[in-house]
N, C-alpha and C positions, 0 to 999 in steps of 0.2 A: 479653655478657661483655666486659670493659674489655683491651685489651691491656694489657703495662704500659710500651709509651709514651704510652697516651693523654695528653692536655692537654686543658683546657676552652678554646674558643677567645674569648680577650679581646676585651672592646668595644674596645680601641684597637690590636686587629690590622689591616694596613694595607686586608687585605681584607674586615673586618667593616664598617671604616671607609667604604671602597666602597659596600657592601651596602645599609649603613644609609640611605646619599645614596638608593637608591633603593628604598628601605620593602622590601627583598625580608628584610633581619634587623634585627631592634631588641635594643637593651640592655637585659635585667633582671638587677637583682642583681648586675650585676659581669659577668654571660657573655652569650656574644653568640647571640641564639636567631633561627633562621631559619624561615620557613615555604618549605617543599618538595614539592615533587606527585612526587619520583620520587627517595627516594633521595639522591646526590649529585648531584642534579637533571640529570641523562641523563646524566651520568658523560664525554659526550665530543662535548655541544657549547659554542656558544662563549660561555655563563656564566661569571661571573667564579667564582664556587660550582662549577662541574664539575670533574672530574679533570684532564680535558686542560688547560683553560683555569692551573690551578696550575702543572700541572709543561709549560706550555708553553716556557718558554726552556729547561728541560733535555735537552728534546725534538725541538727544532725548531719544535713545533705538528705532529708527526706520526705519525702513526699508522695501523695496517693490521690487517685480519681478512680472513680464508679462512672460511668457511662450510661448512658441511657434515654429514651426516646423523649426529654423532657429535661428538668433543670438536672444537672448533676452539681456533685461534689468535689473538690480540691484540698486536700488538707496537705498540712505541714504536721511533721517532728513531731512531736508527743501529743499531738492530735491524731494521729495515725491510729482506727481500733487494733486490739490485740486480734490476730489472725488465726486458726483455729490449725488443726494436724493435716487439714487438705489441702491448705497453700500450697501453691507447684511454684517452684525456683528455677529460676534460669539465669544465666549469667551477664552480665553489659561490659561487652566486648570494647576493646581500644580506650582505654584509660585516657589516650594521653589525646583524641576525640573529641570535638564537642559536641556530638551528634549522641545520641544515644541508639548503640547497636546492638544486639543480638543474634545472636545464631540460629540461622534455619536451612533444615535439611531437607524436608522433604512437604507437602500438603494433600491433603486429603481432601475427595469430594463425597460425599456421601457416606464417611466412612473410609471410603478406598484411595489408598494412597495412588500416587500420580508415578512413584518411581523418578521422581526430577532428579536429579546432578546435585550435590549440594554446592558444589561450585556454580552457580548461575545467580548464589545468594553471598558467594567469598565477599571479603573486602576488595580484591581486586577486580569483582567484576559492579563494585559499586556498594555493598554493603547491604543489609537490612534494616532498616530504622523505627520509631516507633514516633508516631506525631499525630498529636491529636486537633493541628487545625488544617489538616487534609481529611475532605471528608471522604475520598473512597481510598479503597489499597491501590497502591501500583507495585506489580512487578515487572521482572524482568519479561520481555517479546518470548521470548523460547517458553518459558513456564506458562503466561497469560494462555497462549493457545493450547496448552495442554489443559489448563484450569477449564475454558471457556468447553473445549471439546467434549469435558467430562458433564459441564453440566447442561449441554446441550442433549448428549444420548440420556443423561437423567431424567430432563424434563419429557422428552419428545417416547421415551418407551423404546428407546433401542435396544436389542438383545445382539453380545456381538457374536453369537455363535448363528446369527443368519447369513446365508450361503449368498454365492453371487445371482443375480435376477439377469431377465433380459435385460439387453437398451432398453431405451427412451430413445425417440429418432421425432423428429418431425421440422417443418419449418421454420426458418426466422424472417418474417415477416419484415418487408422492410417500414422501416420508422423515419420520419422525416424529421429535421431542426426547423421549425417557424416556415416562413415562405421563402423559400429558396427558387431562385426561378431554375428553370432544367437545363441541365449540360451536362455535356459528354466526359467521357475519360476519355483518354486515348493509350492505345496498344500498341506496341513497338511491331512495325513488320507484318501487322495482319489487318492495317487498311480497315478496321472496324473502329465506330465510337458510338459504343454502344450507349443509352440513357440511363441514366440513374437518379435513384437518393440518395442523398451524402452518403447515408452508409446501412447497413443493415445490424438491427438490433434483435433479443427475440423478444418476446411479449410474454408475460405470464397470465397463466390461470389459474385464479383463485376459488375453489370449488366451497363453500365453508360448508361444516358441518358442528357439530356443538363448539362452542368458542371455547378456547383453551389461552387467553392472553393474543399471544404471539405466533401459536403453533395451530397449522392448517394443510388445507392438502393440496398436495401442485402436480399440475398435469400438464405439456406440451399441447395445445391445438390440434385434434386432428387424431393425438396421440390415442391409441388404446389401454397402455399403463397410465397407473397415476401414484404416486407415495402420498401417504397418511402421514401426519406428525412433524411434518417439515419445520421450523422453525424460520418465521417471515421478522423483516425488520420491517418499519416503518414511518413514514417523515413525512410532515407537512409542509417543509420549506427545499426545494430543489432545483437549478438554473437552468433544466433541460425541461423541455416538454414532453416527456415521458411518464409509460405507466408503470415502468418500473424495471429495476435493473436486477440481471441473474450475473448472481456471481459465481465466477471459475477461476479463484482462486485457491491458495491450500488452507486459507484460513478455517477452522471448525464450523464457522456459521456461516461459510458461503453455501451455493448448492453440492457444487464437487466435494466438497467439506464432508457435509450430511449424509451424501448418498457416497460416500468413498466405500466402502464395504462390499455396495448394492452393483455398484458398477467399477469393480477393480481400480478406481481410479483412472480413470480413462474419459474423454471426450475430444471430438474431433468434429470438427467440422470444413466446409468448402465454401470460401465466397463468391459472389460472379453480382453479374450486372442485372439478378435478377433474385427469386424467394431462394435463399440458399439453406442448408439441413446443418441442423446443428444434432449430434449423436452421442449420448452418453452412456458410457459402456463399450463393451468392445463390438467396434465396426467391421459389419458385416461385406460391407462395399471397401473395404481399404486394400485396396489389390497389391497385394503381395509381388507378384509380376513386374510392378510398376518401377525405378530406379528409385528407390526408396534411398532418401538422405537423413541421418541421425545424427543429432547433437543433443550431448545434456544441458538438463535445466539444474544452474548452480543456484549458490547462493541459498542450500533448502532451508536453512533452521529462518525463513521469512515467508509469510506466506505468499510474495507474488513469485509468479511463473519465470525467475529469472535468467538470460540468454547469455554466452560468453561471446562475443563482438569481437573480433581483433582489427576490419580493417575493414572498407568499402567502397567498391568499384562502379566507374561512370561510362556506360557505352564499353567493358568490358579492359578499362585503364584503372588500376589501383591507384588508391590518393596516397596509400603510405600515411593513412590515420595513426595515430600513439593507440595504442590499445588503452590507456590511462582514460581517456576519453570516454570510454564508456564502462568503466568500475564501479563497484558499488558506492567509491565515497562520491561518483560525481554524476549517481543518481540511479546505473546500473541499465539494464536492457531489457525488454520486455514488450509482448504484441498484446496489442488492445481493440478488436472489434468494434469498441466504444466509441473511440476516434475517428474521425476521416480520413486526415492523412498522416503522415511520417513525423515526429517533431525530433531533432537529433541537438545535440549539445552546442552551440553560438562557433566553436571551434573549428568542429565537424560539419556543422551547418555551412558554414563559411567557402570549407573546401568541396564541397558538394556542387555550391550553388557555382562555385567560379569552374568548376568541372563543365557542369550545364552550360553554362554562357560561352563556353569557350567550344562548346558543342555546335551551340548553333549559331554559331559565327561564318556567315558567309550562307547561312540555308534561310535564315531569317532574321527581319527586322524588328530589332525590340524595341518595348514603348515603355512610356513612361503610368503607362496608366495599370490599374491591378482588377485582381477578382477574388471576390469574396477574404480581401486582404492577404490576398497568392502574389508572389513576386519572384523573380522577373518574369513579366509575360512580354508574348513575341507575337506579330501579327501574320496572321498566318496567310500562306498563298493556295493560289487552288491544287486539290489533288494532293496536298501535300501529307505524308505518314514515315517520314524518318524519324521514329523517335527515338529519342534512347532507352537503354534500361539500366538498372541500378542494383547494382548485389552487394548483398550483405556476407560477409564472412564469418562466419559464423566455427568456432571451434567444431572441428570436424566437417564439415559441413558449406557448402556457398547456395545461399538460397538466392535466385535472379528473380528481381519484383519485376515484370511487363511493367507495368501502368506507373508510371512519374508523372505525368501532364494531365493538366483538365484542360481540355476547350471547350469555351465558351460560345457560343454559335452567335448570341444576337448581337457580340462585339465580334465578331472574328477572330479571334483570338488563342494563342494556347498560353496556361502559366504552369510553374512548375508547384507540385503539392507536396509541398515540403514547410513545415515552420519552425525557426526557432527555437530552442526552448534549454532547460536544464538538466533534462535527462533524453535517452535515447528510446521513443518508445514508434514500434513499428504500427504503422497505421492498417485501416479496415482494406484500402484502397488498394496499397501496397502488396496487399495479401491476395488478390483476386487468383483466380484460378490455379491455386494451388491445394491440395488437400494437406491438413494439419492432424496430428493427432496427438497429444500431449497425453502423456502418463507419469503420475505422479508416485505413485509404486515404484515403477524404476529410474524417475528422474530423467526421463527422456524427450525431446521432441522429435515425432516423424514426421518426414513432407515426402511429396511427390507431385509434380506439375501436373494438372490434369483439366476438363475441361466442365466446370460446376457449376452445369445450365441441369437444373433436374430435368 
């Protein structure tokens, strides 16, 4: 509804005129139309279009809010109360701006300063701002996880002069998606297809004792440790039928997060076609003996577990992938027990799948029909186990996945378990009978082939 002072504001008002110089409003029909992302475009910075910026010679150029769990206040210019000798002054960086900036060095949680960069706050990594119709703060990923970490040991009672503990070792149960009817993997060369569930998750236990919000106590199945004060998330809306997800990533509030102190940083685990051990802390079973393979985990100032990919191999033939394909701006690498199988970039996907197909060209005939939305699948003959295998190249390192195919028994059939997608993330599947051991302390991943039937 129009007051009844509105005006249409004229192309030859002296601030349209302004505007126009720099394309933010053009002239149709006689008025002057602007395009705006907010309104009176933040109503109170230094826009020639914002509030303040109009009635600033009326004003001064100032203006003040009190904040508060309820109505607050906004004044202008010589409404502004006189301020007393404990005002603290700071400066509004970049004049020439229309954001309102200031300079910040460092943040403190409880008192104790965090030690941040004051460069994560420069203008060139984006600036600092002050805006009062964002209701929470944001900063920069590298700080957050420092903020979040600090007031995680705040809430939860962590002392960091506590030394390292045993593991925690036990099983990860397997967890099913919905009804899935049963079929096999299949193994390159060893003539086995063994049964499975999609894949294997682990299961948490939730012990409670006096309620503390969010913070509780967690113990593995079976396990004989358990930590106090853990820090739980929780949600009522989730697309999996699950009882809940443990995180091992490097974020503060995953579980490796919490317990990083308690268990050096370290967890590893073995997957197979049956209850596999998931181990945090240093493993006791990681045989040393074994051809142990090492590559770092890059990418650290994020908290996922991320892989350097340069290139990978079908039945033991490099495709001559771009190593670009799997970078962090086009999604980056990383293994995910969560998943079932392999999902790799539409590019790479592409050259994989015509690897595969050109594989079993002459050993089988393909169909047009799918499984569980798996493509190409081929119908299989008796006796038949030539599969292939699929390596990944990994900086340093060539890790060979066994298992590329599911068969399907009540169609006869094998497809390949690979999907699609925008980044390059190694699936449950793909992982089978290899031991992992990931250490976040020194930024490493260990493997070695072994055989992870407990």
């Amino acid at each position: 509804m129009k007051s009844t002072t509105y005006r249409a504001l004229s192309c030859q008002h002296p601030l349209c005129l302004s505007l126009r110089a720099n394309k933010t409003c053009q002239c149709i029909k006689g008025q002057c139309i602007c395009n705006l992302r907010y309104g009176i475009e933040g109503a109170l910075n230094k826009l020639h279009l914002s509030f303040i910026s109009q009635v600033r010679n009326k004003v001064g150029g100032r203006y003040s809010y009190c904040l508060r769990d309820g109505d607050s206040y906004l004044r202008f210019g010589n409404d502004i109360p006189r301020v007393g000798k404990d005002v603290i002054t700071t400066n509004i960086l970049y004049p020439h701006r229309s954001s309102m900036f200031v300079e910040l060095i460092d943040i403190s949680v409880a008192h104790k300063r965090l030690g941040l960069s004051p460069d994560l706050f420069s203008y060139k990594q984006g600036g600092l701002g002050t805006d009062t119709g964002a209701q929470f703060t944001v900063i920069k990923k590298q700080a957050y996880d420092k903020v979040i970490e600090a007031f995680v040991y705040y809430y939860s009672g962590k002392k960091n002069e506590k030394g390292p503990k045993s593991p925690y070792q036990n099983s990860l149960p397997h967890s099913s998606l919905g009804n899935i009817p049963p079929y096999h993997y299949t193994r390159n060369n060893h003539g086995t297809s063994p049964k499975a569930h999609p894949m294997a998750l682990p299961r948490l236990a939730f012990l409670p004792k006096v309620s503390k919000g969010t913070i509780d106590t967690f113990q593995l199945p079976g396990s004989a440790k358990s930590e106090s004060d853990i820090v739980f998330g929780c949600t009522n809306k989730q697309p999996l039928n699950l009882s809940g997800i443990l995180g091992l990533d490097r974020s503060p509030v995953s579980l490796l997060g919490q317990l990083r102190r308690e268990i050096g940083g370290q967890f590893s685990y073995c997957l197979n076609n049956g209850d596999s051990y998931l181990t945090l802390g240093k493993d006791s079973s990681f045989d040393e003996r074994k051809e142990i393979k090492t590559t770092p985990l890059i990418h650290t100032a994020y908290s996922t577990l991320f892989l350097n990919l340069t290139d990978i191999s079908v039945a033991g033939k490099r495709l001559g992938l771009y190593p670009s394909l799997f970078e962090l701006k086009n999604g980056g690498v990383f293994m995910d027990t969560g998943i079932q199988y392999t999902v790799l970039p539409r590019k790479a996907y592409d050259k994989v799948s015509k690897a595969l197909q050109s594989y079993f060209k002459g050993k089988l005939e393909r169909t047009a029909r799918t499984f569980l939305n798996l493509k190409p699948c081929y119908k299989l003959t008796p006796g038949f186990k030539d599969y292939p295998t699929m390596s990944f190249h990994f900086q340093g390192a060539d890790y060979e996945a066994e298992y590329v195919q599911v068969v399907d028994e009540s169609t006869n059939m094998t497809c390949t378990a690979l999907f699609p997608g925008r980044r390059t993330v190694i699936g449950a599947l793909q992982q089978w009978n290899t031991k992992f051991m990931f250490d976040i302390n020194q930024n490493v991943l260990k493997f070695y082939k072994d055989d992870c039937a407990p």
